[in-house]
C-alpha angles and dihedrals in degrees: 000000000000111000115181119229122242110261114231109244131203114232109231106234126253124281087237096046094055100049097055084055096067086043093055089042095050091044091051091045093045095050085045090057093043088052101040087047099035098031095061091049092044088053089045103039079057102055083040086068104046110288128150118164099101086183083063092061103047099050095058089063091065098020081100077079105102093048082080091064088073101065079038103062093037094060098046093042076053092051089044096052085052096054121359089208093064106127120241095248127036087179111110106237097252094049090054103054085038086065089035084061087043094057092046083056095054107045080048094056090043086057088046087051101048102039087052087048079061103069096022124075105245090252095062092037079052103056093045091052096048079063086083096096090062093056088048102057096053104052089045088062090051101040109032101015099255117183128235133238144190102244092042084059095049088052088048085062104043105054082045089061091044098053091044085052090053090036078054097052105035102136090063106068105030106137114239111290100019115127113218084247088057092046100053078040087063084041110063084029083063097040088049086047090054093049095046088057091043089053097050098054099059078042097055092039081051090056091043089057095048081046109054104009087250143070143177139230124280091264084151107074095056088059088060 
């Protein structure tokens, strides 16, 4: 006699819980616009009066750091206080220099990005940098297999014209006191900057993946 064997079956997850995930998920949406759109102006209203420490700048992209140890030292005190003999780091040795290189990346690419804002109105920085999801896409096709749609392609296309059309007409928009040596300098700063950034998502979604045994879609670069 046949007996059919009981399906596994995926509980649905909580009403509540749901819905402090899309909390979670506007409040971090709503602080990422207010720092993309606020945080440009602020870098540029500052070389605009007479600023010139580019390093400045770029820490302050990433100084929010240390706010991280505090959920990190309240969960291992937690763990602690669960069993004495947990070890400091749960992190296997390879994931965590891997973050450790991420995190070299990105405050790189926050120096690149702040040094080219220097010579480059915030319109223009704006636009090159927007050219990020190019380049994530298409390292996220070579690194983690991403695969490729129509309308990532048509975007594609459309931030390339856009930075061949500024790269056309850049004598028109140079801030005052900025040589055209210093403005293609802000340029390709900006457009590096662009395909650093667009090299460590697929890189951290990668980790991720070695990490977990699972992983997302670049969701991220469309936010920026």
């Amino acid at each position: 006699m046949d007996v059919e064997a009981p399906k596994d079956t995926i509980p649905s997850p909580a009403p509540r819980g749901k819905g402090m995930h899309w909390l979670l998920v506007a409040i971090n949406c709503g602080m990422l616009s207010l720092g993309t759109t606020g945080g440009p102006l602020l870098s540029r209203l500052y070389y605009s009066k007479g600023g010139h420490r580019q390093w400045l700048a770029a820490w302050l992209e990433t100084g929010g750091w240390p706010l991280l140890l505090i959920p990190v030292a309240a969960s291992y005190l937690v763990r602690r206080a669960r069993d004495p003999s947990a070890p400091l780091v749960l992190t296997r040795p390879r994931i965590l220099l891997a973050a450790a290189a991420l995190g070299v990346a990105t405050g790189a690419d926050d120096f690149l990005y702040a040094y080219g804002l220097s010579f480059l109105p915030v319109s223009t920085s704006a636009i090159l940098i927007s050219t990020q999801l190019a380049f994530t896409v298409f390292f996220a096709f070579l690194i983690v297999r991403q695969r490729l749609t129509a309308s990532s392609l048509n975007a594609v296309a459309l931030l390339t014209i856009g930075a061949v059309v500024l790269g056309l007409h850049a004598s028109s928009d140079r801030p005052a006191g900025v040589s055209r040596g210093q403005y293609w300098l802000g340029f390709f700063l900006s457009l590096g900057a662009a395909a650093l950034y667009g090299l460590v998502l697929p890189l951290v979604e990668l980790t991720y993946k070695r990490a977990v045994g699972g992983g997302r879609v670049l969701q991220a670069a469309a936010a920026y």
